[in-house]
N, C-alpha and C positions, 0 to 999 in steps of 0.2 A: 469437454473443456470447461463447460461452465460449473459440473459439479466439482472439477480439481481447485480451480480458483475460489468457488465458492468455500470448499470447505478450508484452504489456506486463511480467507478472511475470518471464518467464526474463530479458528484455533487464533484470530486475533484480540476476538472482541467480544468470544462469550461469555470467560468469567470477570468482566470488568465492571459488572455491579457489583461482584464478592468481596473486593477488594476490601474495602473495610471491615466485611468480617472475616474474610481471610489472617488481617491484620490481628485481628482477635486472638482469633484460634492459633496462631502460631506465636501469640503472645510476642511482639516483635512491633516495630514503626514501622508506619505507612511508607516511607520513601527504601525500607528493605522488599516488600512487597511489592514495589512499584518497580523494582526490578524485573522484576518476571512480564513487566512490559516493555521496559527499554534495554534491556537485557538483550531477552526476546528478540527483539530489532537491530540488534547491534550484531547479536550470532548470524541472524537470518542474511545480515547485509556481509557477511563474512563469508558464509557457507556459496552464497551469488558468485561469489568469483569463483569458485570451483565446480559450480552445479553448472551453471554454462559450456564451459568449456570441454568437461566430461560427457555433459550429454551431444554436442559437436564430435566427439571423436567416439560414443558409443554409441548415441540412438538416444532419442527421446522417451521411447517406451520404458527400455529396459530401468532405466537412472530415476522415469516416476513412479516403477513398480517399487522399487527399491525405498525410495523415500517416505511411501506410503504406508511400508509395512514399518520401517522405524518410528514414524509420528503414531501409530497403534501401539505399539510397547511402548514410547515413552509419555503417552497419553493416560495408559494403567498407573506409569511409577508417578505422575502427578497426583492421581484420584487417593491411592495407598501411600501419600508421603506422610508422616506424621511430625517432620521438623524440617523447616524452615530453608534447611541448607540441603536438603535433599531433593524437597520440590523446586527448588531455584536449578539444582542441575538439572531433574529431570526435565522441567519447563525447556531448561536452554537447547536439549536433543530433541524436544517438540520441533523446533524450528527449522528440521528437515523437510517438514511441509511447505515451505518457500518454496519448493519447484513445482508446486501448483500454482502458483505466479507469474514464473518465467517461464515455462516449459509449453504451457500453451501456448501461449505470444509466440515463442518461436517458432512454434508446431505452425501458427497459424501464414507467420513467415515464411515457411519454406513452400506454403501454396499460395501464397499472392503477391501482388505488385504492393508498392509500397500505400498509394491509396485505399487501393481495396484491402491492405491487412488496418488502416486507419478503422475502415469501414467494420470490418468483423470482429476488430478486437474490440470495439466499440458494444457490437451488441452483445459479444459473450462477457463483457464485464456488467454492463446493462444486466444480464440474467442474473450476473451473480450479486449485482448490486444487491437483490432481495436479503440476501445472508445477511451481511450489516445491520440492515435495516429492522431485521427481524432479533439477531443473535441478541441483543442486549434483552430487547424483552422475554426473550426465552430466557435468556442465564438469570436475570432475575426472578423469576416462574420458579427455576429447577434450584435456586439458593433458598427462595422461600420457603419449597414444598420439603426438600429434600437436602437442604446444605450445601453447601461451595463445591464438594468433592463432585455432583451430579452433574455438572459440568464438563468435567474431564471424561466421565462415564459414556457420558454423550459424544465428546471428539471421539474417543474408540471405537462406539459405534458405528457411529458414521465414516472411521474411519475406514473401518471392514469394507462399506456397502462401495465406498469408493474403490477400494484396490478391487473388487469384484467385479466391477462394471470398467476400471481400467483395462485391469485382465480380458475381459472378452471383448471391447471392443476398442481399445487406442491404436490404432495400426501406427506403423514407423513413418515418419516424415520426411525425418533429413536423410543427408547421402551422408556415410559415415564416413572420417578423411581415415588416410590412409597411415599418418603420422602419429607418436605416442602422444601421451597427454603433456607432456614438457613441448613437446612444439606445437600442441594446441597451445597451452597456458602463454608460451612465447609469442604468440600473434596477439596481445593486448595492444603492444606499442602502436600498430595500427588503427585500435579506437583511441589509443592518449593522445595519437598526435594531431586526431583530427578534429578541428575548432567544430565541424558541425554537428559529431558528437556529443563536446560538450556543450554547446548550446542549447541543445534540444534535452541533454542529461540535468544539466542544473537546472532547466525551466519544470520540468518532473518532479525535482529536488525539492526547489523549493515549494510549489505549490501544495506537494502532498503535505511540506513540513510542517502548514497547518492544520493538517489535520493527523497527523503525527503526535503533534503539539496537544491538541485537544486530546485525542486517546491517551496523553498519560494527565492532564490534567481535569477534565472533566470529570470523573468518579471521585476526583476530591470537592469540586466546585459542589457537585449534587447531594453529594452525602452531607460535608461539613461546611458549607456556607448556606447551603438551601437545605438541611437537613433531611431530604427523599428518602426514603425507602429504596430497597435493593428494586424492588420491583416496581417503582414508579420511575426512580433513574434510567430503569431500563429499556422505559418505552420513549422517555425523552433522551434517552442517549442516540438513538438510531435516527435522529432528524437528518442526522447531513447524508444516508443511504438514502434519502428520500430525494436530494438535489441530485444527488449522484448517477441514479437511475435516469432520472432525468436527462440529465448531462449525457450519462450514453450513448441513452440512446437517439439524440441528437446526431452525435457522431456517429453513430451506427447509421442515421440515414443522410448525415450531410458532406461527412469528410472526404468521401469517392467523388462528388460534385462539387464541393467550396474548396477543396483542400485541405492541408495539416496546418497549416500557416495561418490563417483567419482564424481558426477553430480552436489555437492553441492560444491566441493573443485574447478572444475572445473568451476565454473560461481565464487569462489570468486578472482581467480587469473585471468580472464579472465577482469573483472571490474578493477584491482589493473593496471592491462598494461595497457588499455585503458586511463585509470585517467591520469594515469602516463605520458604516452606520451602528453596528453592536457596539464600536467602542464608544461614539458618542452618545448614544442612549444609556450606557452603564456609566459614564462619566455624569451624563446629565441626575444621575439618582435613582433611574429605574433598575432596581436587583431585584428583580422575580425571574424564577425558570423559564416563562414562554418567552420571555426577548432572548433571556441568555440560549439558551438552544433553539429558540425558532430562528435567528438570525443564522445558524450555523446550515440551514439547507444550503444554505449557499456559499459554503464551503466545498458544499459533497454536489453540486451545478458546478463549479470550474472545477471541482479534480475528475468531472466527469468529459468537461471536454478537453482537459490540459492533459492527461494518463494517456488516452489510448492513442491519440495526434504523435503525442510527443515519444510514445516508443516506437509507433511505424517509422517516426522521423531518424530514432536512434538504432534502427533492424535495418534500416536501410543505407545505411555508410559502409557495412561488410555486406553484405548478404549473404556474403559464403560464410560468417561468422555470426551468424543472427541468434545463435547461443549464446556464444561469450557475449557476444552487444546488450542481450535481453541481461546475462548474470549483473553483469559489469556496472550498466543503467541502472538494474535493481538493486544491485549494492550502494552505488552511492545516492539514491534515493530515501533507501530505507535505513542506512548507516546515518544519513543527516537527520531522518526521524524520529531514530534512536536517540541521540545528542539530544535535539529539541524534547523530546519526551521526557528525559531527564530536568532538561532545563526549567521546564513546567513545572516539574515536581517540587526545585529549588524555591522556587521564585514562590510559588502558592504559598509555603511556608510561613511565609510572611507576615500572612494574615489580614491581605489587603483585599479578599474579596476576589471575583472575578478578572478584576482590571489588569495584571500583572499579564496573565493568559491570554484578553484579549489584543493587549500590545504585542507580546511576540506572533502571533497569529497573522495580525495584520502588518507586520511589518516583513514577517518572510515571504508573504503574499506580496508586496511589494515591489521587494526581490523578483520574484520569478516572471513580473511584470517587465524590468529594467533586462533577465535574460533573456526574452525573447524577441523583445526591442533590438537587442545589441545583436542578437542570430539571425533576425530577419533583415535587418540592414545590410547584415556581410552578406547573406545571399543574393540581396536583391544585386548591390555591387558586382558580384562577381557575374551571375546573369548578363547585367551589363555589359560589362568586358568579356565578354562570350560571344556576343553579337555584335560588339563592336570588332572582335578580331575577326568573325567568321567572315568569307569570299562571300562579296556580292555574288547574286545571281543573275 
């Protein structure tokens, strides 16, 4: 599990030092290129609602075998693109590797209580946090040594070692239903309609959306305000896997003891101070690289405790649908990441420096501070009138 997830993040963030020479080499603007990251996001949060569901009514194994040998073909037609509209498709069929995201989550779902899947999906992203943390300095490594293409060479690779080690060891999880995929698909309205879905979905939403946010606008901030190198970007791009890990594995050792509820409130106001202070030091005049990305560990500290809380929270409204929940959550998680990674892209444009980036950042971190306030209160409410209805003893 941790190496499917793992390699779902690098296929996010390993060529994101290349970007501006990618920009080069296909002779094209930065915000065409920047597609192939919120693009990316936006297919990935598309293909969620489908990959969920299907793998509820076939099996988990079979839907990641499948996924993993399409992200290997379409991982080649990126490395051999030689124009601009090509690798942008082939990019967008990369994004079959999203059920290395949800598929474990569910997998991990269909063997635990809701705590303890808090608990383990905690430390299998804790593991995979390394990827992050490392992929950018690697892709900058493999652009310097060898060119942007050595990147994609790489997802292929690694792509193989994954379906190998899928193949011989992912055993089936869920219980396969018994119904086609149109009455899978048809059991959505059961997570639309229920408020603590979306509470626990929007609190996800937004908190990742700053770091969403940052993946499409950081490789402009480092290249062209702080002029970095691919390979020095690289290693200051992975700061916020460095909170993130962190953040895990917190969860991984507290969420089955404190709960999803503390855990989640507590990584979204932990992101809201972090933000916050980055934006008043770049307001106050300091634009050097170590504030602008040392402040952002602590970005990847609350999406470390806010992610894995808040999908037990969202696996556990169906259980018998912790597929769809896991597709469903990840789409609109990573479909608002999508939007916001765009919107970075916009607004950098500008020419104002960092500060455009750090407002949207901290202001959707704000957000998901104000969703979980508003989900914990109806719970606690309802709680209430539970024990106030229940018979004396």
């Amino acid at each position: 599990m941790i190496i499917l997830t793992s390699l779902a993040a690098l296929a996010m963030n390993l060529f994101l030092p290349s970007l501006p020479g990618m920009t080069e080499f296909f002779d094209t603007e930065y915000r065409i290129v920047q597609i192939s990251v919120a693009g990316y996001l936006g297919v990935s949060a598309a293909l969620q609602l489908f990959i969920g569901p299907i793998s509820d009514r076939y099996g988990r194994r079979s839907v990641m075998l499948a996924c993993i040998v399409i992200f290997i073909l379409a991982s080649i037609g990126c490395a051999v693109s030689t124009t601009i509209g090509v690798f942008l498709v082939f990019r967008m069929i990369q994004a079959a590797i999203v059920a290395g995201m949800i598929l474990p989550r569910a997998a991990i779902r269909d063997m635990y209580s809701q705590a303890q899947a808090a608990s383990m999906i905690g430390w299998v992203t804790m593991g995979m946090s390394v990827a992050p943390m490392l992929a950018p300095a690697l892709g900058g490594i493999l652009d310097g040594a060898f060119g942007w293409t050595a990147n994609f060479w790489a997802l292929a690779l690694l792509g193989v070692g994954a379906l190998i080690l899928a193949w011989g060891d992912m055993g089936e999880t869920a219980v396969k239903s018994t119904g086609n995929l149109r009455e899978q698909i048809a059991q959505y309205p059961q997570l639309l309609l229920a408020p603590r879905f979306w509470g626990y979905a929007l609190t996800a939403a937004f908190a990742s959306g700053a770091f969403f946010a940052y993946l499409g606008g950081a490789p402009y901030v480092g290249s062209e305000v702080y002029e970095m190198s691919p390979e020095l970007l690289g290693i200051y791009f992975g700061a916020p896997a460095i909170g993130y890990m962190i953040g895990n594995g917190i969860s991984g050792r507290y969420s089955n003891v404190v709960g999803i509820r503390p855990m989640i409130a507590g990584g979204t106001i932990v992101t809201v101070i972090g933000l916050g202070a980055a934006l008043l030091v770049d307001l106050a005049g300091y634009h050097v690289p170590l504030t602008f990305f040392g402040f952002m560990v602590f970005v990847g500290l609350g999406n470390g405790l806010v992610i894995p809380n808040s999908m037990a929270g969202m696996l556990s409204v169906r259980p018998n649908l912790a597929g769809t929940a896991s597709g469903l959550g990840g789409s609109i998680m990573i479909g608002g990441g999508a939007a916001l990674s765009t919107l970075a892209g916009i607004l950098l444009e500008n020419g104002e420096g960092a500060t455009p980036l750090l407002w949207l950042m901290t202001l959707t971190s704000a957000a998901s501070v104000v969703s979980i306030g508003l989900t914990i209160r109806r719970e606690l409410r309802i709680e209430a009138e539970d024990r106030a209805a229940a018979p004396a003893e």
